[in-house]
C-alpha positions as CSV (number, residue, x, y, z in Angstrom):
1,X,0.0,0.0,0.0
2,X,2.8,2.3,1.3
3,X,4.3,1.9,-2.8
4,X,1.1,2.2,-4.4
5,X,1.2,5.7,-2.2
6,X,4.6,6.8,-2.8
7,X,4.3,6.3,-6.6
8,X,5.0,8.9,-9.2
9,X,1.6,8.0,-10.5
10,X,-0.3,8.5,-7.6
11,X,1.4,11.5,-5.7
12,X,0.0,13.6,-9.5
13,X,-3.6,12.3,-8.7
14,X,-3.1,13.3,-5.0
15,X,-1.7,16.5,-6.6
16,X,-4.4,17.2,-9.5
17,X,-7.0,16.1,-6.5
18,X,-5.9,19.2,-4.0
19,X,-5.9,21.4,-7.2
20,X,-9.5,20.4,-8.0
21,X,-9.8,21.3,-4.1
22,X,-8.0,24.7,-4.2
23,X,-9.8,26.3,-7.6
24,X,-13.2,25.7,-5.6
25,X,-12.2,28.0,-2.7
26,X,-13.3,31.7,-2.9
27,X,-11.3,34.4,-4.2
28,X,-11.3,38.4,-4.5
29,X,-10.9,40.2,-7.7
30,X,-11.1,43.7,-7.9
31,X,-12.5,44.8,-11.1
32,X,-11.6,48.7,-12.4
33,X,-15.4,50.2,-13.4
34,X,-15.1,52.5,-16.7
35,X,-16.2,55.5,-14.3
36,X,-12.9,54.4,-12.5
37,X,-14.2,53.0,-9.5
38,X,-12.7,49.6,-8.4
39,X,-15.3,46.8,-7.6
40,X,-14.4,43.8,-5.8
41,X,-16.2,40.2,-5.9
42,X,-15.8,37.1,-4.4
43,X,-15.2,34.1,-7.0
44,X,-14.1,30.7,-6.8
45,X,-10.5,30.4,-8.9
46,X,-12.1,28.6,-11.3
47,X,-15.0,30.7,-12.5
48,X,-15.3,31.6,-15.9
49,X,-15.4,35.1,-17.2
50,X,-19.2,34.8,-18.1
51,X,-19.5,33.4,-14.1
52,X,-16.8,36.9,-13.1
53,X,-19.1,39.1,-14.8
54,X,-22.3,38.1,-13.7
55,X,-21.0,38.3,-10.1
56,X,-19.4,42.1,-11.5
57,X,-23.3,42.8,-12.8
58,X,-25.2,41.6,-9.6
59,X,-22.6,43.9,-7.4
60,X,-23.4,47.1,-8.7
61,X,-26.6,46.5,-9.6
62,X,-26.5,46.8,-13.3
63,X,-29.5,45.6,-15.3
64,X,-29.8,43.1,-17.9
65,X,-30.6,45.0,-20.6
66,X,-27.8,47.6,-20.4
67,X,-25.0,44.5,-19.0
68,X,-25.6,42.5,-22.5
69,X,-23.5,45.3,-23.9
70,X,-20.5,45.7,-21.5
71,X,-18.2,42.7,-20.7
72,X,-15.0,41.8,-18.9
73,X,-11.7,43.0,-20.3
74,X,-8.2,42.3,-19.3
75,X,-5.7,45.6,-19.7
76,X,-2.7,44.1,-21.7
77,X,-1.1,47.0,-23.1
78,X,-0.7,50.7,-22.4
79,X,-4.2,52.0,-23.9
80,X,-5.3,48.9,-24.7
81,X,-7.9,45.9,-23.3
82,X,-8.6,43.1,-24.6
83,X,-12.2,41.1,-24.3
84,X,-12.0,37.9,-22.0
85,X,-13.8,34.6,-24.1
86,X,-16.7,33.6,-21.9
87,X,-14.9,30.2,-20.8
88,X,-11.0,32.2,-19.7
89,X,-10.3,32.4,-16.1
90,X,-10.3,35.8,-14.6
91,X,-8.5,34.4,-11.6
92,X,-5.5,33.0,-13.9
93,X,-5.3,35.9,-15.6
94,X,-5.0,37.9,-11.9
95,X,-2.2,35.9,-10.6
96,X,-0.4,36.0,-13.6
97,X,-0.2,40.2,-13.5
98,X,0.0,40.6,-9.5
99,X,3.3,41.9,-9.7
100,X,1.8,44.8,-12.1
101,X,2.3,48.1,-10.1
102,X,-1.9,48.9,-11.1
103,X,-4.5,47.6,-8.5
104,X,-5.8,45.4,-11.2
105,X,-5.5,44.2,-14.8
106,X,-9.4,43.1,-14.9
107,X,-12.0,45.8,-16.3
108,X,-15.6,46.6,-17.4
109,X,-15.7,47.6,-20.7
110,X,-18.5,48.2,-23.4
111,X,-19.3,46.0,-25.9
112,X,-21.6,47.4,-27.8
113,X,-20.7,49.3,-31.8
114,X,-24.0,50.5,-32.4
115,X,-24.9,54.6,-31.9
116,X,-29.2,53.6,-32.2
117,X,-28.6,51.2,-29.4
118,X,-26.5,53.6,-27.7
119,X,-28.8,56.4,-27.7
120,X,-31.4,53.1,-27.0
121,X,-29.5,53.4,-22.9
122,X,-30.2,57.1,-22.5
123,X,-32.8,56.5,-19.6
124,X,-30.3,54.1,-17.9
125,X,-28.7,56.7,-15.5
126,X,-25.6,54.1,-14.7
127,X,-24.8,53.1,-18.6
128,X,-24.8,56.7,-19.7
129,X,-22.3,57.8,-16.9
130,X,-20.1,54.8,-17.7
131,X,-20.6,55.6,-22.1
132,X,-19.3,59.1,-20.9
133,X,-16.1,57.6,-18.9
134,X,-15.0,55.5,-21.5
135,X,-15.7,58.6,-24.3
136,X,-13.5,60.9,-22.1
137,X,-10.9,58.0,-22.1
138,X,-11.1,57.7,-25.7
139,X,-10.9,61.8,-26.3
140,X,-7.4,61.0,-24.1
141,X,-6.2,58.3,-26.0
142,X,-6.7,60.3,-29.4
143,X,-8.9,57.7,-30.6
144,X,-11.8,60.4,-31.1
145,X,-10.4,62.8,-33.0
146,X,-11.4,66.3,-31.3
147,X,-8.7,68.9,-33.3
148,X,-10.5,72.3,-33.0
149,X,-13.4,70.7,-31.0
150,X,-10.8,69.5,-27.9
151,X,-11.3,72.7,-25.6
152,X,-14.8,72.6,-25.6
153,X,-14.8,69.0,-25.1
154,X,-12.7,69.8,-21.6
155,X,-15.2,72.5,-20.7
156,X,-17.8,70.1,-20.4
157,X,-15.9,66.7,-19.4
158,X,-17.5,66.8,-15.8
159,X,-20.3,63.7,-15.6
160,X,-23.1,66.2,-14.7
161,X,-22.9,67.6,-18.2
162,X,-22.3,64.0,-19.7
163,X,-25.2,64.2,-22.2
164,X,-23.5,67.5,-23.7
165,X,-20.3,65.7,-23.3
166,X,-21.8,62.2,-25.4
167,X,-23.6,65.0,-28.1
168,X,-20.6,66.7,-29.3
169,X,-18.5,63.5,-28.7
170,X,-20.7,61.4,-31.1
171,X,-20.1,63.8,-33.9
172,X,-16.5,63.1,-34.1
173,X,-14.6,61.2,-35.7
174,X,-13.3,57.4,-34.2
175,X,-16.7,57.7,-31.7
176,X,-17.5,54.4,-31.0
177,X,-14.3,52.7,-32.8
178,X,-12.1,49.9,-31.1
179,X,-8.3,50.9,-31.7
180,X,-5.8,48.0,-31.7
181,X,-2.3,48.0,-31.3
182,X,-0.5,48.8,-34.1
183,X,1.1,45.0,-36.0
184,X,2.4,43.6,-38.7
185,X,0.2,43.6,-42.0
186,X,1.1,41.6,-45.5
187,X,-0.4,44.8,-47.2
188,X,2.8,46.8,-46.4
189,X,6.2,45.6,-46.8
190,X,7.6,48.1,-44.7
191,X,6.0,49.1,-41.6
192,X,2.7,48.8,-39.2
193,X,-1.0,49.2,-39.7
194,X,-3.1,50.3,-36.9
195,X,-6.4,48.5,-37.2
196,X,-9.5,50.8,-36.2
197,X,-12.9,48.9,-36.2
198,X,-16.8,50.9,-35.9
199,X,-19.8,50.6,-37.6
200,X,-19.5,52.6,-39.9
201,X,-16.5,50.5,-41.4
202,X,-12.6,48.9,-41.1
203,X,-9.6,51.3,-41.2
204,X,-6.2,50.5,-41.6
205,X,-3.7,53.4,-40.6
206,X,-0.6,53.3,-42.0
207,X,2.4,53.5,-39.3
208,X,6.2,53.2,-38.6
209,X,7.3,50.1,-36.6
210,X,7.0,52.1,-33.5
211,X,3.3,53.0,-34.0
212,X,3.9,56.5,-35.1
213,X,0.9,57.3,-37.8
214,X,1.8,58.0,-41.6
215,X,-0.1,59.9,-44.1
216,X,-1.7,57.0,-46.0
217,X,-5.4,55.3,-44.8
218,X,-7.7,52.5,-46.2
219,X,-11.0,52.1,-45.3
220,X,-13.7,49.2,-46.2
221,X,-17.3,49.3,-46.0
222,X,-18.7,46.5,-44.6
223,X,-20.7,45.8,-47.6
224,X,-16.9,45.1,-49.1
225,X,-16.0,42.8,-46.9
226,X,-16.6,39.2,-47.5
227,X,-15.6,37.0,-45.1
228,X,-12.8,36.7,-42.2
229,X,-11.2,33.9,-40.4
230,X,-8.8,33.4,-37.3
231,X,-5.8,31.2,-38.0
232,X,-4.9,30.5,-34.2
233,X,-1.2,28.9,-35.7
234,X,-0.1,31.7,-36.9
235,X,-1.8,34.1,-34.6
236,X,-3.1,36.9,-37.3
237,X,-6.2,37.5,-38.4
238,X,-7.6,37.0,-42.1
239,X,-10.3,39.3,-44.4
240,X,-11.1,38.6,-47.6
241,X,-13.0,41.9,-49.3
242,X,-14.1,42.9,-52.8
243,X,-15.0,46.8,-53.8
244,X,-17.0,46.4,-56.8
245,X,-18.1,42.9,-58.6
246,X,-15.1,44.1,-62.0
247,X,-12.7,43.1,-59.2
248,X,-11.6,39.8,-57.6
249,X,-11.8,39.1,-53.5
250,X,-8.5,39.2,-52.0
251,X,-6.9,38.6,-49.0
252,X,-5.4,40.4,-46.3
253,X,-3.8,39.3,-43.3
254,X,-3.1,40.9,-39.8
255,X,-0.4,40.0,-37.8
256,X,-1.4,40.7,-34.1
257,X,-1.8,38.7,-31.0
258,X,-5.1,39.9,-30.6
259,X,-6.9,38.6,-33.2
260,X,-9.3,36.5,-31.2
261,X,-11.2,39.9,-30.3
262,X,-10.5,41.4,-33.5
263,X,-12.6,38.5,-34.7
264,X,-15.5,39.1,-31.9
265,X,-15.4,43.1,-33.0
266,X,-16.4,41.8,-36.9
267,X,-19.0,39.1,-35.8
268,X,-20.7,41.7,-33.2
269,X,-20.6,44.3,-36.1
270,X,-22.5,42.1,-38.4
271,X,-24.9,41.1,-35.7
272,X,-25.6,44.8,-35.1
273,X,-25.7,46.2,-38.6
274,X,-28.6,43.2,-38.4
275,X,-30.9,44.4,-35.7
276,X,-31.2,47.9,-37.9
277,X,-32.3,45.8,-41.1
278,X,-34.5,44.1,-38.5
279,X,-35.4,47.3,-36.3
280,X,-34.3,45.9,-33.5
């Protein structure tokens, strides 16, 4: 008995058995809110990001219809977040940044492309203040592009004036838009693109290597755009578009780590643009 117990074999089972144990016990994560608040809730280490979230949704009260277009993001780079897939592990993703020097590298973030459905969430007191945060954020980042409109932006960036705030934001341009990193791109031989994704359409901003923007843009329609794949082995994302039918489809592939949400951003877009064919 004492062999059977001392064997390689066995001492893993004991092993996985106390890990099966430990993921079940209750944890803390603190969670950054997109009007900069920091929620924390209790989770067992192995709860999925859909489980995370719905814990993050029941804590501050959110409702159901406004928390189908936020979600849990994880802050990976300077400026940037990434969605979590429903079935990651918020916990995993914790331990693995604890040394960070920021209280957290979990966030809320929204979701949701669509400026109808937006404007849907004005009576929802709690989305519009956290729509404001996250436009003031991305007036900071240069993602909206406020030029001459920038100092009357800052005159109203204070949440009791939000609505003016949201009303001149949303006439700018890159309102709404998910900026990536900038990455490699088989379109340029030299160079970066900075991929910048709304409803309105796909940009590609030409760059340096070190991100700094060049002159030249290319923008698709979504009607253009044909289909789009994730190749997982290579880690880059795939589109395949067409401008007019007295051209062939090609190709064009994106060389970034994040393509796995760059995916999510076209198949939410296309399930948008539906609901206002369907007036929904």
């Amino acid at each position: 008995v004492r062999v059977i117990a001392e064997s390689d074999i066995m001492q893993e089972f004991l092993t996985d058995t106390d890990d099966q144990q430990g993921n079940i016990s209750p944890v803390d994560l603190k969670i950054l809110l997109p009007d900069r608040e920091i929620v924390t809730v209790t989770a067992r280490k192995n709860s999925t990001a859909d489980q995370v979230y719905a814990c993050v949704v029941e804590k501050i009260q959110m409702s159901k219809n406004t928390a189908q277009y936020f979600y849990l993001f994880e802050i990976v780079e300077y400026n940037f977040e990434r969605k979590l897939q429903p079935t990651e592990l918020p916990h995993h993703l914790y331990i693995q940044n604890y040394s960070t020097a920021s209280a957290t590298c979990l966030c809320v973030r929204k979701v949701l492309f669509s400026l109808r459905a937006e404007l849907a969430l004005a009576a929802d007191e709690q989305a519009m203040q956290y729509i404001f945060w996250l436009a003031v954020d991305a007036v900071d980042r240069g993602h909206i592009r406020a030029d001459d409109r920038l100092y009357q932006l800052k005159a109203l960036q204070d949440s009791s004036r939000k609505n003016e705030y949201l009303a001149l934001a949303r006439e700018l341009p890159g309102y709404g838009e998910v900026v990536f990193p900038h990455c490699g791109c088989d379109s340029r031989k030299e160079g970066h693109i900075i991929a910048c994704i709304g409803i309105n359409g796909f940009r590609l901003l030409a760059c340096r290597n070190d991100g700094s923007l060049e002159s030249q843009v290319v923008e698709f329609a979504w009607s253009h755009i044909k289909q789009w794949q994730l190749d997982k082995e290579g880690m880059l994302f795939c589109f395949q578009y067409q401008r007019s039918s007295n051209t062939n489809p090609r190709w064009v592939k994106i060389f970034t780590p994040y393509f796995t949400y760059m995916g999510d951003c076209f198949d939410r877009i296309q399930e948008e643009r539906k609901w206002s064919d369907t007036g929904e």
